[in-house]
C-alpha positions in Angstrom: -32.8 -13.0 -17.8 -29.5 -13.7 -16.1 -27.6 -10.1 -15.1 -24.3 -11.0 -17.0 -22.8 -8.5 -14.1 -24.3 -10.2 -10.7 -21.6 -11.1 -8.8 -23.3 -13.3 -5.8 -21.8 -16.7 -6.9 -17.7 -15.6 -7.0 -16.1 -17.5 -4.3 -13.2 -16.4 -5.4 -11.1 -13.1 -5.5 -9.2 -13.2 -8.9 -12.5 -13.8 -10.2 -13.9 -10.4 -8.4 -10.5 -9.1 -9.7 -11.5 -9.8 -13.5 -15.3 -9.2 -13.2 -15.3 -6.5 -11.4 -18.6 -5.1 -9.4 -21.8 -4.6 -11.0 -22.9 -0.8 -12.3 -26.0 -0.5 -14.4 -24.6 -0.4 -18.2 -27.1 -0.3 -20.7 -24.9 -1.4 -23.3 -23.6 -4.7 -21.9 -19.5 -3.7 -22.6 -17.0 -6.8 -21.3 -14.6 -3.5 -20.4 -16.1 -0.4 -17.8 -16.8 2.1 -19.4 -14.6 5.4 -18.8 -16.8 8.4 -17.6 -14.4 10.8 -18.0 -16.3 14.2 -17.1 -15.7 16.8 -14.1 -20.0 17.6 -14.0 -22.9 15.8 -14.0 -26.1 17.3 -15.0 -29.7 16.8 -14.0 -32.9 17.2 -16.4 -34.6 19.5 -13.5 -34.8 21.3 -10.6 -36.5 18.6 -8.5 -33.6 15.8 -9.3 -31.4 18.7 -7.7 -33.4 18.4 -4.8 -33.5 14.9 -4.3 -29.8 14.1 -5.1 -28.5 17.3 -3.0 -31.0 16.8 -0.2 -29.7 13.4 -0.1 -32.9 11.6 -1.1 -31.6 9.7 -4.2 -28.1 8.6 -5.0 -26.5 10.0 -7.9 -23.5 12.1 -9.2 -23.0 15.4 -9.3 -19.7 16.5 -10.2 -16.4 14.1 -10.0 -14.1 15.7 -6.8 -17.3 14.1 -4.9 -17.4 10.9 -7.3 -17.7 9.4 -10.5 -18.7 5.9 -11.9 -15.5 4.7 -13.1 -13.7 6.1 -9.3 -17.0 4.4 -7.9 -16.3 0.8 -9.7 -12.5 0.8 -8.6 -13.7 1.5 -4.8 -16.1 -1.2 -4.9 -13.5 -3.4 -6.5 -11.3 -2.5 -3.4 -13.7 -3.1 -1.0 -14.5 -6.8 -2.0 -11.0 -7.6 -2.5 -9.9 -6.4 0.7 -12.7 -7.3 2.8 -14.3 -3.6 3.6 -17.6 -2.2 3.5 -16.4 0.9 1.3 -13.6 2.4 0.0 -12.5 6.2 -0.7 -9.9 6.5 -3.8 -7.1 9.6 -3.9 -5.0 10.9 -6.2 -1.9 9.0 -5.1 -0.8 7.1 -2.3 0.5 9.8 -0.4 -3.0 11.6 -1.2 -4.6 8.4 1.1 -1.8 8.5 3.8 -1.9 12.0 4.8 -6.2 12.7 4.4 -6.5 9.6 7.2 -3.5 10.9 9.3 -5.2 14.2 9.0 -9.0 12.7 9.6 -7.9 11.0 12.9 -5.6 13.5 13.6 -8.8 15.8 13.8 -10.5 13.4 16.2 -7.8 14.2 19.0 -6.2 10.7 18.8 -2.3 9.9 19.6 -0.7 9.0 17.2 1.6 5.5 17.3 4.3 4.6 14.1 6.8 1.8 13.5 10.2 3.3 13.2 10.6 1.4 10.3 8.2 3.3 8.1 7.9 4.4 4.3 9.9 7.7 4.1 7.0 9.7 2.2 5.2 8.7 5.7 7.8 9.8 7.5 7.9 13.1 5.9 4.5 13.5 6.5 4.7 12.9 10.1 7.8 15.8 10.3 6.5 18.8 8.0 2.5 18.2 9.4 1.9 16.2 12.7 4.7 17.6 14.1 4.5 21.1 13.1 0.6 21.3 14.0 1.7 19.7 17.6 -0.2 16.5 17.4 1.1 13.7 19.6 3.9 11.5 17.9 5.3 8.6 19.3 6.8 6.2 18.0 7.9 2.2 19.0 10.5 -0.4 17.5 8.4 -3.6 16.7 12.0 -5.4 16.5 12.2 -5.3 20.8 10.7 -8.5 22.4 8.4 -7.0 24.4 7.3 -3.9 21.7 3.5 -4.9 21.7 3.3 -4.8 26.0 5.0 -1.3 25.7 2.7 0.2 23.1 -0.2 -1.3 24.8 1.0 0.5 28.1 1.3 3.7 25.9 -1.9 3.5 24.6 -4.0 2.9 27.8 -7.2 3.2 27.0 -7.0 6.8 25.5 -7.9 7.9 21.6 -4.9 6.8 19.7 -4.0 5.3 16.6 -1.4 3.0 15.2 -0.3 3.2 12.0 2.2 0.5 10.7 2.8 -1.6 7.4 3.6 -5.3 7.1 6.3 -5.5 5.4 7.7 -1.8 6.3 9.1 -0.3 3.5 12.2 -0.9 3.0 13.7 -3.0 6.0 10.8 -6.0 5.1 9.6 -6.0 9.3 6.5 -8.6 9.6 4.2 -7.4 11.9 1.7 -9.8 13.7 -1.4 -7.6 12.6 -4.2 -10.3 14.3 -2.0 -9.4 17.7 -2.0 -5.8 17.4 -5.5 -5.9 16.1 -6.9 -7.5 19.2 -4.6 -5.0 21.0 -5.8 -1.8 19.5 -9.7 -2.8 19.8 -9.1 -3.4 23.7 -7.8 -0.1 24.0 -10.2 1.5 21.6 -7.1 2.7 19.2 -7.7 2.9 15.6 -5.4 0.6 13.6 -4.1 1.4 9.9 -2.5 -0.8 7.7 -0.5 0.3 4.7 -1.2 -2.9 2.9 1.1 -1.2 -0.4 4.0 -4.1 -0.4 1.3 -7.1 0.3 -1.6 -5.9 -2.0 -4.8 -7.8 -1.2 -3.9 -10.7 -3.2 -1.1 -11.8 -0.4 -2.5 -10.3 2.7 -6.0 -8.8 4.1 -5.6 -7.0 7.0 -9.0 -6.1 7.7 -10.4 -9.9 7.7 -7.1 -10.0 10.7 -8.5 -6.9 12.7 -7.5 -4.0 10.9 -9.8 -0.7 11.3 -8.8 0.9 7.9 -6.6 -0.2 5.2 -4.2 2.0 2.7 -3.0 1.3 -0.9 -0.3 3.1 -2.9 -2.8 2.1 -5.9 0.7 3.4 -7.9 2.2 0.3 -7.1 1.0 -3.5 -7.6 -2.8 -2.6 -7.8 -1.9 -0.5 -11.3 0.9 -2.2 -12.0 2.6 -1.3 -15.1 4.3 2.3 -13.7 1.8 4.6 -15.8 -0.5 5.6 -13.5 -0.7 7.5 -10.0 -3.5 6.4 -7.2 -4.2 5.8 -3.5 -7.0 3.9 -2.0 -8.5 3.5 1.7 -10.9 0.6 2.6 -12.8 0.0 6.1 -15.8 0.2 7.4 -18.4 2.0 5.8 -18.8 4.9 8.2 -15.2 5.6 8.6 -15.2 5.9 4.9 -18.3 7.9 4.4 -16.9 10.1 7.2 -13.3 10.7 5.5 -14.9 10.7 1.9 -17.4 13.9 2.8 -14.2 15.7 4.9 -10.4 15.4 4.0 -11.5 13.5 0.7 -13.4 15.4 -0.8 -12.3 18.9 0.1 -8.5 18.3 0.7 -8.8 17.7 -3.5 -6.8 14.9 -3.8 -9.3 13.1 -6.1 -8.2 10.3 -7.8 -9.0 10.8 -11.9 -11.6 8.4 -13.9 -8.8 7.9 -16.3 -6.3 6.6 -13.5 -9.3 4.5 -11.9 -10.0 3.1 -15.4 -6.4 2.1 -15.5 -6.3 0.6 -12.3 -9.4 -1.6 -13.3 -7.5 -2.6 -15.9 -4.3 -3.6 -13.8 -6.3 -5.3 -10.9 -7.3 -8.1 -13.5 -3.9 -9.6 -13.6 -3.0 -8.8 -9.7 -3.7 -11.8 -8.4 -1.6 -13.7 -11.7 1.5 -10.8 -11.1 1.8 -11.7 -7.2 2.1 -14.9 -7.7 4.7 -14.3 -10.3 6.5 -11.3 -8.5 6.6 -13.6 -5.3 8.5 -16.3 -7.4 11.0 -14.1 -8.6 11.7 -12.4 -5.5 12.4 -16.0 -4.1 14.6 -16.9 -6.5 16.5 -13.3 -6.3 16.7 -13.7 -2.6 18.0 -16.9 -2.1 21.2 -16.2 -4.7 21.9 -13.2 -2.8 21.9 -14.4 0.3 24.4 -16.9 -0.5 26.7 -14.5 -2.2 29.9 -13.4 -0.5 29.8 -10.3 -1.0 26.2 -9.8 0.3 26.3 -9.0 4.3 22.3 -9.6 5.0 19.2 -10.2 2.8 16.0 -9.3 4.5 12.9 -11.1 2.6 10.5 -12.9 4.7 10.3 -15.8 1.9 13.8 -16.7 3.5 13.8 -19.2 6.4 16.6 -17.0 8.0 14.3 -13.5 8.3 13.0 -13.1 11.6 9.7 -13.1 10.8 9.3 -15.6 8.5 7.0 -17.8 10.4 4.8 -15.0 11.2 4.7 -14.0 7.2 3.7 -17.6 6.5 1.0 -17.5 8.6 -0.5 -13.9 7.5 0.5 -14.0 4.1 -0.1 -16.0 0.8 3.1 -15.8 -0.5 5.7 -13.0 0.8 5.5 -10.3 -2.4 8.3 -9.2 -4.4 10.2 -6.5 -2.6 13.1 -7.4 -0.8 16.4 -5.1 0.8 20.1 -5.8 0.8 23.4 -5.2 2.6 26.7 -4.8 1.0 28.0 -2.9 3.8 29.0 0.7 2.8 27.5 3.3 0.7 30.6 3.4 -1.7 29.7 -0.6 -2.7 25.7 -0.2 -2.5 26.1 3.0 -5.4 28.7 1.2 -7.7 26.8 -2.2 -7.5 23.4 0.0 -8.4 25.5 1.7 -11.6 26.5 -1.8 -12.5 22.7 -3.2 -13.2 22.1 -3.5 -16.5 18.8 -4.7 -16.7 17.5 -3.4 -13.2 16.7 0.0 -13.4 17.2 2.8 -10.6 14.1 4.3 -9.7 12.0 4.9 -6.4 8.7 3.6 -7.0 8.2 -0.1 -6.7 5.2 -3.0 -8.2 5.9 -2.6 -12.0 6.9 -5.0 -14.7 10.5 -3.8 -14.7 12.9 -4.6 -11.9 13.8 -1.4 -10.3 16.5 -0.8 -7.8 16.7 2.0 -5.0 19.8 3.2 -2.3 17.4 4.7 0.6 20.7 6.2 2.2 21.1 8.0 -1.1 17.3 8.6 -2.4 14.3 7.9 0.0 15.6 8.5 3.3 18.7 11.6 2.3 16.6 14.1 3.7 17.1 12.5 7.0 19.8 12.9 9.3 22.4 10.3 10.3 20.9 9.5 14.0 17.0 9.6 12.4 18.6 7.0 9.3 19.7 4.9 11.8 17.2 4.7 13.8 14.6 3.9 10.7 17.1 0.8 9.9 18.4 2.4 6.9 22.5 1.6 6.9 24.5 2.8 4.4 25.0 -0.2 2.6 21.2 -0.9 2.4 19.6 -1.6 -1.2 15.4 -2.0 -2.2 14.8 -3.8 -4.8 11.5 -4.3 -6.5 11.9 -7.5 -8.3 9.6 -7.2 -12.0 8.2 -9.9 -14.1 11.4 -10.6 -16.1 12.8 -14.0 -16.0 14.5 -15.3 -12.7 17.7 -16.3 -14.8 17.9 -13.1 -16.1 17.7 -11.1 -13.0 20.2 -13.7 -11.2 22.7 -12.5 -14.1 22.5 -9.2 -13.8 23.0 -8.9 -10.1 25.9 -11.5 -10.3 28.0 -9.6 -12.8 27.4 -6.6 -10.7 28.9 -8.3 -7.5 31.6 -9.6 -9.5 33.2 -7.0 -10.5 36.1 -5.8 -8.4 
């Protein structure tokens, strides 16, 4: 008989995104089932042995792994390209157990300036304090890839971007730095969070090890917290029995049943996201009162050849300019529909002032130099209709 479950044939990844990857279920169910239990228990002493001693797979209590974690992490892995995957607790849960992991292997560490500010954070209250090396390099200078080459040279380091950075929308050419970092023997880490693996892979491009936000588009409906990594398999088994197990930033079965659940219609939301965003984009940035639109859809956005050539389509984030911080607050308290709120990938259209929220804890020079102007505004553009959105930001900018 046919296993309903085998997964050989799918040449495509919405299909892996709806059927999911195979665990043995006697019961046949079109849904994963939900193992939601801390323990697991064995029916003697000798299956102890075997699983402990590492002779036998199997589970043994849920902070080490569980079915229903173990299904979203395989889901993860085909979708992005990697051998294996290690889920957390939340975004930030990912981010700072691999910082911490290669941190621990003695490596330099290389960031964007224009970086997510939870990342950011990260890199001031931890890396800093614990005196591990920090540099960082602007990826907007002609010659930025030559410099951090030079700064690399050959010696343990790692480079951490995203593509697009969160929130200025900077395209990175990850196949470039890829076949940079492996010449120097740098570890490179992509926060793939804005992209989501239905627009961009970066591991098929070079990447070492790739990081998800699972929060954002891969649950996407805003009810749910989650973080993945994906690489190769012995990264991941290294990291999974270290910082990700015993740093206890597990992600729940409940919250990897959810994200099963939301990974169905990723590949359908992207698409629809993306078109939204373009539509959005292109009325703003033929509004008067709008200084600069930065979304890599947009023929004008510096990178927008190198998105098109990395990227599916080019997401549904974008960031805009009115100039001061007076205008970018009143236009927020204007939206009607859009929503202000910090987190990004759900239904709902929410909007964000990072010279207000994200980035306040930052000081004026440090703002500045992570491209976030006072007049700057994130938007993460939802599912509702194009017309609608359109309205709602031009009432806002109409308004004296």
């Amino acid at each position: 008989m046919k296993d309903p479950n085998d997964q050989t044939e799918y040449s495509s990844m919405e299909t892996v995104a709806i059927r999911g990857v195979h665990l043995p279920d006697p019961f046949r169910a079109l849904n994963p089932p939900l193992y939601q239990t801390s323990t697991f228990t064995f029916p003697d002493m000798e299956s102890v042995d075997q699983v402990l001693g590492g002779h036998e797979s199997g589970y043994v209590y849920s902070r080490g792994g569980n079915p229903t974690v173990s299904r979203f992490e395989g889901v993860i892995s085909r979708l992005e390209g990697g051998e294996a995957s290690r889920a957390f607790a939340s975004g930030m849960g990912a981010i700072s157990a691999t910082l911490i992991h290669l941190a621990r292997e003695g490596r330099k560490m290389f960031f964007p300036r224009y970086i997510y500010s939870g990342t950011r954070a990260f890199i001031h209250k931890f890396l800093n304090q614990w005196g591990v090396p920090v540099h960082w390099f602007d990826p907007r200078e002609t010659d930025w890839l030559e410099s951090l080459v030079s700064r690399l040279y050959h010696e343990a380091g790692c480079v951490f971007v995203e593509s697009p950075s969160n929130p200025t929308m900077d395209i990175l050419d990850l196949e470039r730095l890829s076949r940079a970092c492996r010449q120097e023997g740098a570890v490179l880490v992509v926060d793939n969070t804005f992209a989501s693996p239905a627009l961009q892979t970066p591991l098929l491009a070079g990447a070492d090890l790739v990081i998800h936000s699972a929060t954002k588009y891969l649950g996407g409906h805003g009810d749910l917290l989650g973080g993945v990594v994906t690489g190769k398999s012995d990264w991941i088994k290294s990291l999974a029995m270290g910082e990700g197990s015993f740093l206890g930033a597990t992600l729940s079965p409940f919250n990897a049943w959810l994200l099963l659940r939301g990974i169905k219609t990723l590949f359908l939301r992207m698409e629809a996201h993306s078109e939204k965003a373009m539509a959005l984009s292109s009325f703003l940035s033929g509004h008067p009162k709008v200084n600069a639109v930065h979304y890599p859809g947009l023929p004008s956005h510096p990178g927008h050849e190198m998105a098109r050539r990395q990227m599916k389509r080019f997401g549904g984030m974008l960031s805009f300019d009115v100039g001061t911080a007076s205008r970018a607050r009143l236009l927020a308290d204007r939206l009607k529909l859009v929503k202000i709120g910090v987190s990004l990938g759900d239904p709902e259209s929410l909007i964000e002032h990072p010279f207000s929220m994200s980035h306040r804890w930052l000081d004026p020079k440090e703002r500045s130099d992570a491209g976030i102007t006072p007049g700057l505004l994130r938007v993460s553009v939802g599912l509702e209709g194009a017309e609608d959105l359109i309205r709602d930001f031009d009432q806002a900018l109409s308004e004296p």
